[in-house]
N, C-alpha and C positions, 0 to 999 in steps of 0.2 A: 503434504496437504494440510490447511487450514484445519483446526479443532473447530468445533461450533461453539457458542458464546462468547466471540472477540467481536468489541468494537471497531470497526470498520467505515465509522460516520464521515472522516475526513484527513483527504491525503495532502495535506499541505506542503507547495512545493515550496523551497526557500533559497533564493540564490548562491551557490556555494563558494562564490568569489565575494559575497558584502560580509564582513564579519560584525556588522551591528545586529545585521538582520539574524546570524549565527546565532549571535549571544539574544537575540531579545527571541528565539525560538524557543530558549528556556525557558523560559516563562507561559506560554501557550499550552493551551489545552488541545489542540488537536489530538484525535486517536494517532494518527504518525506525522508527523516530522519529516517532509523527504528533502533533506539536502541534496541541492542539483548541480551535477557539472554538465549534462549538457545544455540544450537550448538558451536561458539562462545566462550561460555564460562564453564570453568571446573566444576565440584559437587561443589569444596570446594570454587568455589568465589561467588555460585549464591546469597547468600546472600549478598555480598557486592555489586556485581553489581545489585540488588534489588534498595540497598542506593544510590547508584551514578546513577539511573536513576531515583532515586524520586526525587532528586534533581533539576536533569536536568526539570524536568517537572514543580517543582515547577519555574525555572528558564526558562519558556517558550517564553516568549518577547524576550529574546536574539537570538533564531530562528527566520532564515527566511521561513525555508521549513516547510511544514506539519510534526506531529511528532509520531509518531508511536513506539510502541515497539510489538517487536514477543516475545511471553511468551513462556514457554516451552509445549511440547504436551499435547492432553489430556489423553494421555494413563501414563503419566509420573504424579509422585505423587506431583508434585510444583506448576502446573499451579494455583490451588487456593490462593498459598501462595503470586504467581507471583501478582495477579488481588489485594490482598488486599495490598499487597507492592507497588504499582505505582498507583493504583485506588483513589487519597487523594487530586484532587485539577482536575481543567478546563485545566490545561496544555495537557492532554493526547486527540487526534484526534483522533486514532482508535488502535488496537492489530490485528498483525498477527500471526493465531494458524498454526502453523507447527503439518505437518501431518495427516490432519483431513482424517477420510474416511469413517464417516456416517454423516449424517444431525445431529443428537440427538445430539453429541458433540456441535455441535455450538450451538444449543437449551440451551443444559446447560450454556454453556458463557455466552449466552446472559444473562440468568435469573442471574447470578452471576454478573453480571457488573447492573442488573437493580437493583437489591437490593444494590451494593455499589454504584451506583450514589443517591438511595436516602439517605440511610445512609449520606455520605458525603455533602449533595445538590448542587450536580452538574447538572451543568443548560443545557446539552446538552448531546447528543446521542454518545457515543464511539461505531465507527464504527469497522466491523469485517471483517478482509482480511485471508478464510481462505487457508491453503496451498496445495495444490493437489500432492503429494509424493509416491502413490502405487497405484497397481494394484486397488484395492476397490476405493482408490479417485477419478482416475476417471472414473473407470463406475458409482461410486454417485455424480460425480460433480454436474449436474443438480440440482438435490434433495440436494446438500453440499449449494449451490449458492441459494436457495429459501426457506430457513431455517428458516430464520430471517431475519427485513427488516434493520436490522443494516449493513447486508454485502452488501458492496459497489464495491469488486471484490472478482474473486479467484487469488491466486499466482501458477505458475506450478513450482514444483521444482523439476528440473531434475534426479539430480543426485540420491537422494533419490530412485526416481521413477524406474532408473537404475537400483539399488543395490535392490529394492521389488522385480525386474524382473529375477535377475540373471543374468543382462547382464552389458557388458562393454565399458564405453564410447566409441563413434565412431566420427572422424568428420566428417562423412557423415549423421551423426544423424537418419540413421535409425530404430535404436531402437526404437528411442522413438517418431516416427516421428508419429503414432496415436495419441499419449497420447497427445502431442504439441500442433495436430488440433486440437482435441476435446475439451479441456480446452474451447478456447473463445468462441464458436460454442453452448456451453452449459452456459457458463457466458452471452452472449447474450441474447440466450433462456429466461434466468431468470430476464433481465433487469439489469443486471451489468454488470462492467468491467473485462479483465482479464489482467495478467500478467506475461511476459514470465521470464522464471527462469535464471539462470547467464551465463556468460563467464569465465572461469576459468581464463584462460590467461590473466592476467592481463596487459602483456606486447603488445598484440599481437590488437593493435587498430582497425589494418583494417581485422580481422577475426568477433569480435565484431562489426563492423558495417555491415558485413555481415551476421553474425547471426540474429542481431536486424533488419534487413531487413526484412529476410525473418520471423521475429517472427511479424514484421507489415504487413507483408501481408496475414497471418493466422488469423490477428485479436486482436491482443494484442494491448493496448491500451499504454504500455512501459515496461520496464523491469527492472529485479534485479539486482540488481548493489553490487560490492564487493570493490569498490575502487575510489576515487575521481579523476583519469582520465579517465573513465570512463563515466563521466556525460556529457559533454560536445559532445560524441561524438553520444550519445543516444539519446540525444535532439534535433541531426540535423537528426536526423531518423524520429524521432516521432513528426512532425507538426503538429499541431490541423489542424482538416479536415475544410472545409467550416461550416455544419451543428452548429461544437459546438463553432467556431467564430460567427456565430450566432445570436446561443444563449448565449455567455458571450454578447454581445454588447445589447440584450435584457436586463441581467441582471442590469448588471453598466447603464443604461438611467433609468428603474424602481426602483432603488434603488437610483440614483444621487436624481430623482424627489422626493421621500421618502424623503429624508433625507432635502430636501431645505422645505419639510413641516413637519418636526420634527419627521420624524419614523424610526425606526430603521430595521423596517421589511415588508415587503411587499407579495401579491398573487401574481403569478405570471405564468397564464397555469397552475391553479390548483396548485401551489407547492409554500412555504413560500420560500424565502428565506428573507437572511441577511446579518451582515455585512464578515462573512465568505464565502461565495458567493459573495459578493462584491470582497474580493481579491482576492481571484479564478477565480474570471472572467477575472479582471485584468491581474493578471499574463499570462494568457491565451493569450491574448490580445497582450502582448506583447512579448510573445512567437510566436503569431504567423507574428508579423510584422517581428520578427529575422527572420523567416525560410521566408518569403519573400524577400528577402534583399538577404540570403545567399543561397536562393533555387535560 
């Protein structure tokens, strides 16, 4: 599960078959970075874009955001293909499963990523952000969200959820104005994060910050993101609250003092943390002095 004081403001998804878009990812401030092989991208590239996000991964220092890749469903015959293709080195932070809409599915990931981290020895937990897209997801969200202690949020994806429902976009968002609440309500529940699904409009900035409003006062913790202006405006939405300023200011004093006597990891209220918790706190930190300045 999720520590408390991690930025969480935007999930930016980025095609995992265009390598300009790869390389200019680096550069971006999003909280993660989700390189996508599925929707995104066609049958005939998923293999190449496999290569060109093993790479990126192997190429992970050159990121500054968290880094993420959504693999393809589990009902789709690749996802294992997906996990052994980018599963090959410490670059990878977590996977988001699109789709999910029993618990058992992410049962099975997880046990598929614990055999390819020892395989490979990698020395930490690839966390699971899985995606809530139909009818079943989420009345199993709870049970989707308390599966495994790898899942750190769920993702609500709208449009999906739509098209399960038979219904068509509204911007009054009543369709799916259940499925919206319930999402965090039930991510909560379980002691994770959630995440509100996209804005289409990419052109249309101040409908988007009225979405991501009101998807933060439901309980979302930030949202999905389809485009690099985008970020900027999601991240004056989504302030870290008091609670996990906090606690990142706990974290960075326990960890500064750690480290002036040679450790690299510390207790902390019961919970290890480290030097990845260290920049998370950080970042957090100064996320939230921005949104005091610009609040």
């Amino acid at each position: 599960m999720a520590l408390a004081g991690r930025l969480l403001r935007t999930l930016l998804f980025v095609p995992g078959n265009n390598p300009r878009f790869i390389e200019k990812a680096k550069t971006l401030r999003a909280d993660i970075i989700c390189l996508d092989l599925e929707d995104s991208v066609p049958i005939d590239e998923k293999g190449r874009a496999r290569e060109l996000v093993r790479d990126a991964l192997k190429a992970r220092s050159n990121y500054t955001s968290e880094l993420y890749v959504r693999v393809n469903s589990p009902e789709s015959m690749s996802i294992e293909d997906d996990l052994k293709g980018i599963v090959v080195a410490d670059g990878l932070d977590g996977i988001v499963i699109p789709k999910v809409n029993e618990p058992e599915e992410v049962v099975r990931v997880a046990s598929m990523l614990d055999d390819l981290e020892r395989k490979h020895g990698i020395g930490k937990s690839i966390e699971i952000m899985p995606s809530i897209e139909s009818a079943r997801g989420v009345v199993n969200a709870y049970h989707i969200a308390s599966s495994s202690e790898r899942v750190s949020a769920l993702v609500f994806g709208v449009f999906d959820f739509m098209h399960d429902m038979g219904l068509e976009y509204s911007a009054d968002a009543i369709g799916y104005s259940y499925a919206r609440a319930k999402v965090p309500v039930d991510a909560r529940a379980a002691g994770v994060h959630a995440i509100d699904g996209i804005w289409q409009a990419i052109e249309d900035i101040d409908g988007l910050v009225r979405d991501a409003t009101v998807g933060m006062r439901l309980g979302y913790k930030g949202k999905s993101i389809i485009h690099p202006n985008q970020i900027e405006p999601v991240h004056r939405v989504f302030v870290p609250s008091k609670e996990e300023v906090e606690w990142a200011r706990k974290v960075v004093a326990a960890l500064e003092d750690a480290m002036r006597q040679g450790k690299g990891a510390v207790r902390l209220e019961g919970k290890m943390v480290d030097a990845v918790h260290y920049k998370r706190a950080k970042a957090l930190l100064d996320a939230a002095a921005v949104g005091m300045i610009t609040g």
